[in-house]
C-alpha positions as CSV (number, residue, x, y, z in Angstrom):
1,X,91.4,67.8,-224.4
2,X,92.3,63.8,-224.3
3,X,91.9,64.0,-220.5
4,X,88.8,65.6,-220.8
5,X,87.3,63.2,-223.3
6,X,88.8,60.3,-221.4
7,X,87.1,61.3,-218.2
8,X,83.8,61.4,-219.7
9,X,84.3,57.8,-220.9
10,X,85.6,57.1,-217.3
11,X,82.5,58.6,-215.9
12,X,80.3,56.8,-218.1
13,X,81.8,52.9,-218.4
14,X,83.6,52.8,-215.6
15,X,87.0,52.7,-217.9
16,X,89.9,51.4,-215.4
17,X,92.3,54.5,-215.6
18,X,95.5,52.1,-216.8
19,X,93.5,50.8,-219.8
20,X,94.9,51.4,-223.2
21,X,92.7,54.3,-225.0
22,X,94.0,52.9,-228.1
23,X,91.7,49.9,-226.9
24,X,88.6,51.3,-226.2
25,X,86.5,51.1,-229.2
26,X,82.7,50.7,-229.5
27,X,81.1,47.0,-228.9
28,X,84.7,45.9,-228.0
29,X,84.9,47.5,-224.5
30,X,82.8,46.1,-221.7
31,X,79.9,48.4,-221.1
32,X,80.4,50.6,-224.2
33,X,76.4,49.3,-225.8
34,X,74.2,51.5,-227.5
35,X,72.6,53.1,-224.2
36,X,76.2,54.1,-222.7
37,X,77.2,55.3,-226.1
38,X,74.0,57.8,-225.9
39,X,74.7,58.6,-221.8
40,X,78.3,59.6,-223.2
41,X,77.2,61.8,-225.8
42,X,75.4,63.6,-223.5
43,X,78.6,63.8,-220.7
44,X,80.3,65.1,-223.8
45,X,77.8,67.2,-224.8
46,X,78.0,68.8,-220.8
47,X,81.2,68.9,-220.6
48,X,81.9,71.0,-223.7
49,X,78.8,72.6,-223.9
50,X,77.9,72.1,-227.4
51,X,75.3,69.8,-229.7
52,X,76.8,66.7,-231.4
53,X,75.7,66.7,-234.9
54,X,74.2,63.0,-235.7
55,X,76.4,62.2,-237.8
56,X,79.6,62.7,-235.4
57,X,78.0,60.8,-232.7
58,X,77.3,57.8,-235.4
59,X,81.4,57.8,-236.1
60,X,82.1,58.3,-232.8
61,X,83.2,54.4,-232.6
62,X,86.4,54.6,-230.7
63,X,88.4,56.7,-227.8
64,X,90.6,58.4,-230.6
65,X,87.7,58.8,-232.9
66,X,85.6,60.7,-229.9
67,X,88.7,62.9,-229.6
68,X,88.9,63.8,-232.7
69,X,85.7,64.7,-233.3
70,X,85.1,66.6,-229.8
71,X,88.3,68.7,-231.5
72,X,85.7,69.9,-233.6
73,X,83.5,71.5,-230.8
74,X,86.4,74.0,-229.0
C-alpha cells in the first residue's frame, strides 16, 4: 500500500526516492502546490480505482496522511 501511494507522489512531484516520507507534507515539499495536489488525487484515484470524497482529499496534507486515507479505499 505505502509503495503504491509513494509512487503516485513520485510520479506526480518528482519525489527523489531516498527522501524521508515522514518529510513530505503539503506546501513544505517542492512541487507539492495546489495544482499537483489535484494531478495526485487523480494518480490516486487511477491507481486504486475509486472517488476521493472532498473531504479526504482536503486532509490529505502529508505522505502518511495520504496513506492513511487511501487505507480507506481497498
Amino acid at each position: 500500500m505505502e509503495e503504491r501511494v509513494f509512487s503516485r507522489f513520485q510520479s506526480v512531484m518528482d519525489i527523489p526516492p531516498e527522501m524521508s516520507k515522514a518529510e513530505i507534507i503539503y506546501n513544505d515539499t517542492p512541487g507539492w502546490d495546489s495544482v499537483a495536489h489535484m494531478t495526485l488525487i487523480g494518480a490516486l484515484e487511477d491507481e486504486f480505482d475509486c472517488m476521493l470524497e472532498m473531504d479526504d482529499i482536503i486532509e490529505m496534507s502529508s505522505f502518511e496522511m495520504a496513506v492513511v486515507i487511501m487505507n480507506k479505499y481497498v
